[in-house]
matplotlib code that plots the C-alpha trace (Angstrom):
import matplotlib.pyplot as plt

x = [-208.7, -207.2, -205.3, -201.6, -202.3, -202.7, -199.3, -197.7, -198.7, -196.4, -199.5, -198.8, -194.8, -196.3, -198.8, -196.1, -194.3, -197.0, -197.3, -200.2, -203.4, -206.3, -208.4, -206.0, -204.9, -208.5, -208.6, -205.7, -206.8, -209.8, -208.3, -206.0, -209.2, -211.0, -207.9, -205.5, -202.8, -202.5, -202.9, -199.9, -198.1, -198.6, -196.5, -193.9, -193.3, -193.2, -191.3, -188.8, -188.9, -187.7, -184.7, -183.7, -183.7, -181.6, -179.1, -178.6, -178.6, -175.8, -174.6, -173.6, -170.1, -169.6, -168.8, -171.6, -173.3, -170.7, -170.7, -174.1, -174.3, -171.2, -173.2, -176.2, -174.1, -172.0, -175.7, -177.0, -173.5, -173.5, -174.3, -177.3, -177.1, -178.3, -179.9, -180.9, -179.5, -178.2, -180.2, -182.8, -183.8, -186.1, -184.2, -184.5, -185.7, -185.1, -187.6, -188.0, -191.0, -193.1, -193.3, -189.9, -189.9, -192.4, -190.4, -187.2, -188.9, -191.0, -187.6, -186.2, -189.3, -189.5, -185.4, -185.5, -189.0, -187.0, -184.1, -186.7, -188.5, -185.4, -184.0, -187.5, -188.2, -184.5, -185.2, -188.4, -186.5, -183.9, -186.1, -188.1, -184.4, -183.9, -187.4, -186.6, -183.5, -185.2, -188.1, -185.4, -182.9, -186.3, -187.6, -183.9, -184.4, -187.5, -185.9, -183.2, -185.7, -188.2, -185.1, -183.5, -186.9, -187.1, -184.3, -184.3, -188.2, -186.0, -183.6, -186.8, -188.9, -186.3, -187.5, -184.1, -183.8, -183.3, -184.9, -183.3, -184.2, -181.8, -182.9, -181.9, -179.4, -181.0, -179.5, -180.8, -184.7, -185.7, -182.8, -183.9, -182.9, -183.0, -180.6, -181.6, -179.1, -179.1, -179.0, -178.2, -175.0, -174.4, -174.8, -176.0, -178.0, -178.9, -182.1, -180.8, -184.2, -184.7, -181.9, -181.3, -179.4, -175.9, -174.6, -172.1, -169.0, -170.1, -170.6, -172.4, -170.8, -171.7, -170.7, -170.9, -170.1, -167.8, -167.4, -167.9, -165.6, -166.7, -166.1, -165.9, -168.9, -168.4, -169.6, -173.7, -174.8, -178.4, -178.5, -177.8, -178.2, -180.8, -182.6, -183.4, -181.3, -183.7, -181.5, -177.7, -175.3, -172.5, -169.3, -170.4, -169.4, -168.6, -171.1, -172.0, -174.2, -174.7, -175.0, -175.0, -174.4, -172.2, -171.6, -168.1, -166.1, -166.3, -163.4, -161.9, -163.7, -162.9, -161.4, -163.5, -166.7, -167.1, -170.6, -173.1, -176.6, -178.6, -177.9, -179.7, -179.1, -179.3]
y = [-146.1, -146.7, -150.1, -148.1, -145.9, -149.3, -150.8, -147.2, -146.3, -148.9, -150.9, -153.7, -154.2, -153.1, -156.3, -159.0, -157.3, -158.4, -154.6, -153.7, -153.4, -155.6, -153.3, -152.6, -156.6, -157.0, -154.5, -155.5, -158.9, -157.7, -155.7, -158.9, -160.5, -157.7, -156.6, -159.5, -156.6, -156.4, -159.9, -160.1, -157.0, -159.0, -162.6, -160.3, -158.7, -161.6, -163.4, -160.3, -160.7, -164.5, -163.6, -160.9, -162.8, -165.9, -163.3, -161.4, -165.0, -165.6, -169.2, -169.7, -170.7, -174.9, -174.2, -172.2, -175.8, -177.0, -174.1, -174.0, -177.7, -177.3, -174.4, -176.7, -179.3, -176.6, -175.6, -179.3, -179.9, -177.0, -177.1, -175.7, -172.0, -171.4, -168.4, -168.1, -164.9, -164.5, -164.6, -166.6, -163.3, -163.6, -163.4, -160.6, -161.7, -159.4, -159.9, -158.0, -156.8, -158.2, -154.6, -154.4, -158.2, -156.6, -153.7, -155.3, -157.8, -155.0, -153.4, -156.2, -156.4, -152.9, -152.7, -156.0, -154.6, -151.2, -152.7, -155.2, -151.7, -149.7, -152.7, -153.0, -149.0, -149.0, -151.5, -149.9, -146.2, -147.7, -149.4, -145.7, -144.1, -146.5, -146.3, -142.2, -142.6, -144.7, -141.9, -139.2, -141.3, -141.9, -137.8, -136.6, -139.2, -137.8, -134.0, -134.9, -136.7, -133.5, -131.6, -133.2, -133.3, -129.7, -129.3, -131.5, -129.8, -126.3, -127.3, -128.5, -125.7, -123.0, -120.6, -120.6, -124.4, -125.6, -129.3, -131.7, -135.5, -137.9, -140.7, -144.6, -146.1, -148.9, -151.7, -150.3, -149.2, -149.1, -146.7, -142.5, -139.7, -136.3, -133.2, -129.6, -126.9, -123.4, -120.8, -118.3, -119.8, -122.8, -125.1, -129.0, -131.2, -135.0, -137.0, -140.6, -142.2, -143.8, -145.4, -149.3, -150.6, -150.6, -154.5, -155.4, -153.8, -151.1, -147.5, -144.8, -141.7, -138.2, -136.7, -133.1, -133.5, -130.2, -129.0, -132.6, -134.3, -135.7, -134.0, -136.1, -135.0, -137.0, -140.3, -140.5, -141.7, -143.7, -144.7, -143.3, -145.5, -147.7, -144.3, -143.8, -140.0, -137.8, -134.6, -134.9, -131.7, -132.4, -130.5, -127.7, -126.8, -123.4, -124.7, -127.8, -129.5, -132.3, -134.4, -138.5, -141.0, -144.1, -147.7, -147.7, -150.4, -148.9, -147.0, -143.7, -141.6, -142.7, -140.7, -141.7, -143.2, -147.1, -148.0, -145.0, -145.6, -142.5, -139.3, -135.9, -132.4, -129.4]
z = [-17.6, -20.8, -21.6, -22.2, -19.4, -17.1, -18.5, -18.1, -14.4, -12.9, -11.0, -12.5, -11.5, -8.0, -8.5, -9.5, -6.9, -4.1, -2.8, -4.0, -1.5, -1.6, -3.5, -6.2, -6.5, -7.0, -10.0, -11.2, -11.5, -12.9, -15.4, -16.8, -17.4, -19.1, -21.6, -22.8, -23.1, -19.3, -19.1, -21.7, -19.4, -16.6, -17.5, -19.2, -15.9, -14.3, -16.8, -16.4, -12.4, -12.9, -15.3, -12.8, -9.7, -11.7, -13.3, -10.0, -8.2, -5.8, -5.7, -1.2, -1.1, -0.4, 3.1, 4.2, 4.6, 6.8, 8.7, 9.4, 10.6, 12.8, 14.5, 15.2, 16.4, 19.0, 20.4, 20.4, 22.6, 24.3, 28.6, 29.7, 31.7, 34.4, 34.1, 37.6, 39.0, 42.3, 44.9, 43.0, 41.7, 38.3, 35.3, 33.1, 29.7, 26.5, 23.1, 19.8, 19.5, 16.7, 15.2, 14.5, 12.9, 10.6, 9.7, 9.2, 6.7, 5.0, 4.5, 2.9, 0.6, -0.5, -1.1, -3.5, -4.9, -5.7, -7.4, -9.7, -10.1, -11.0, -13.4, -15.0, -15.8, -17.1, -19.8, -20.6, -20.8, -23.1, -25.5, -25.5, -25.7, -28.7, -30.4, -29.8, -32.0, -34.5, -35.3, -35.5, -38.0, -39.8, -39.9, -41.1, -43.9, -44.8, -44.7, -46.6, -49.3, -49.0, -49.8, -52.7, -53.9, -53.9, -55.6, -57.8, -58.7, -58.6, -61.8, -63.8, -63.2, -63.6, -66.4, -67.5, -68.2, -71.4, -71.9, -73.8, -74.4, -75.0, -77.2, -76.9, -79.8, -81.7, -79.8, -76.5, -77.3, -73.5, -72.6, -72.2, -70.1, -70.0, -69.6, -68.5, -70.2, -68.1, -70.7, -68.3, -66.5, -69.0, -66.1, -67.0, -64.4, -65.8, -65.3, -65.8, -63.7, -67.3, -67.5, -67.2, -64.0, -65.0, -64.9, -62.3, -62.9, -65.4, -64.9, -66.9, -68.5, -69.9, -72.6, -74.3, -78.1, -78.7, -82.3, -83.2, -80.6, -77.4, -74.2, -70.8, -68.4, -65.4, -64.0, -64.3, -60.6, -60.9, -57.4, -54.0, -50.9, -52.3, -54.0, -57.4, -58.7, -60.4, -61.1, -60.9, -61.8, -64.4, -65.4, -67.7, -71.0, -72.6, -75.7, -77.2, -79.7, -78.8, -75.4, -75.4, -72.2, -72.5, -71.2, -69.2, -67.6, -63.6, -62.7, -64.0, -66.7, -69.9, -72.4, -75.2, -75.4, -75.9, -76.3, -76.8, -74.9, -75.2, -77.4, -78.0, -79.9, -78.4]

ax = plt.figure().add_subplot(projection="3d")
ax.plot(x, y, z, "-o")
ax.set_aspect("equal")
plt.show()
């Protein structure tokens, strides 16, 4: 039997539990010293059965004690009765049977050992329940990447894309980014993944030079959620011939450009 198929079969609570037989303590105990997992299995159960039994704990209420004492005392006090019965017939004496002593403290046992058993396979079902949520969150992530990707891999391969670089000013050398013009339906995606990381409180801006005036493009996202943007669909333009992206302070687009960062002709 494999180690996870030990920890998994519920043997073990059964062990901490003192329910197993003989046979299976002594595989179990042979098991903990064989594979430090179940070893490790075994004093997290047990650690788990001590913070059960002190959260459930009920503290007895101050007078139980005196109650209890006062009881003694009555029965220390109390006359003996004769139990004789008339006629000096025998009296009839009434005992529980030792199988029923058994029985009633077996049934105590196996009720507390459910409720440990219940409270422990709840706590491992939620942290399944919660590692289950974790790997979904994590596979719709990777859809959504796998499908921005092919997107994104749809605008730069379509035959009718048009590409044009856009070439860093002199003050910025290490600035570059690319546009893709759709000669068919005049539509205009950005690739700004060459751009520098805007500073704090700036914002990047596009811009379609229009019979020698520039046209506003919309913002110029970089970054989504922590991810770099490869292909990013701006406003589109009638014709142009020219395209350039600017330095803005964040907020709304600006009307005019204020410091020009990357430009390229058509």
């Amino acid at each position: 039997m494999r180690v996870q198929e030990i920890i998994s079969s519920g043997i073990l609570e059964l062990y901490c539990l003192k329910l197993t037989s003989n046979a299976e303590t002594a595989e179990v105990a042979q098991w903990a010293q064989q594979y430090p997992e179940v070893s490790a299995e075994i004093e997290a159960i047990q650690s788990g059965l001590e913070d059960y039994a002190q959260t459930h704990a009920v503290i007895p209420n101050s007078l139980v004690k005196e109650k209890i004492f006062a009881s003694i005392n009555q029965q220390n006090t109390t006359p003996a009765v004769n139990l004789k019965s008339p006629g000096n017939a025998p009296a009839k004496v009434y005992s529980i049977s030792p199988a029923w002593k058994y029985a009633a403290a077996a049934s105590v046992v196996l009720l507390i050992g459910s409720a440990i058993l219940n409270y422990i396979f709840y706590n491992k079902y939620k942290s399944a329940n919660l590692e289950l949520a974790s790997a979904q969150t994590e596979l719709q992530q990777q859809k959504e990447l796998a499908t921005s990707m092919n997107n994104d891999m749809g605008v730069m391969t379509n035959k009718n894309a048009m590409p044009v670089s856009l070439a860093a000013m002199p003050d910025v050398p290490d600035a570059a980014a690319r546009i893709y013009w759709m000669q068919d339906t005049k539509e205009i995606y950005i690739d700004p993944s060459n751009l520098p990381k805007a500073p704090a409180g700036k914002q990047y801006q596009f811009w379609a030079i229009v019979d020698g005036k520039p046209v506003n493009g919309g913002i110029v996202t970089t970054e989504i959620n922590g991810k770099t943007v490869h292909v990013q669909k701006m406003k589109s333009f009638g014709s142009a011939q020219a395209f350039a992206v600017s330095l803005e302070d964040a907020g709304p687009e600006k009307p005019v450009p204020t410091k020009v960062m990357v430009m390229g002709k058509l």
